[in-house]
N, C-alpha and C positions, 0 to 999 in steps of 0.2 A: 428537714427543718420547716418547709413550708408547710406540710401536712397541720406539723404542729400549731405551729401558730395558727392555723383556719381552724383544727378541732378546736383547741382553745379559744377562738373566739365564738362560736356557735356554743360551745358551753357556758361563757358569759353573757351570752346572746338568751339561750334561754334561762338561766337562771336567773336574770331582771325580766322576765316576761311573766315568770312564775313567783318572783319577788311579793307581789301582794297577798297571794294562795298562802306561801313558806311564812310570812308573817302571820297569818291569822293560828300557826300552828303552835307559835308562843317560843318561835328559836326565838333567841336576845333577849330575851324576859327570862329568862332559868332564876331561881334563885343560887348565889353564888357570881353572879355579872355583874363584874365593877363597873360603877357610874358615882362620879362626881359633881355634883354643880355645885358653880361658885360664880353668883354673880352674873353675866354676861356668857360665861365660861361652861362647858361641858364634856365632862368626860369619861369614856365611856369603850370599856373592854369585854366582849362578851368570852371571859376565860371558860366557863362551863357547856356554853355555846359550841366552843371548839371545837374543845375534849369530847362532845356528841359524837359532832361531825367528823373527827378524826377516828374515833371508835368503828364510828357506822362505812367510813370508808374503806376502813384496813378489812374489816371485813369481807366485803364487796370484793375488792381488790384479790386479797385472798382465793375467794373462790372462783375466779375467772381468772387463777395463775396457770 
């Protein structure tokens, strides 16, 4: 259990280290990513975003079974 928890945090570690780089590539911007503003108010679901990244994962995942 501890493993876990330390890889997962080094992968959250580096995924906000690389946070600026992954935005410049236009993830959350997809067209199809709900965003709301109302007011003061904002809201904001990157569903096509996911679906990417879920795609791109199962893959990965996949061929390192």
């Amino acid at each position: 259990m501890q493993k876990l928890l330390i890889i997962l945090g080094i992968v959250i570690l580096v995924i906000g280290l690389l946070y600026p780089y992954i935005k410049k590539l236009g993830l959350g911007q997809l067209p199809g990513d709900i965003m709301f503003k109302s007011g003061n108010s904002t809201f904001f679901f990157p569903i096509v975003t996911c679906i990417i990244i879920s795609v791109v994962l199962t893959i990965i995942f996949n061929l390192f079974k």
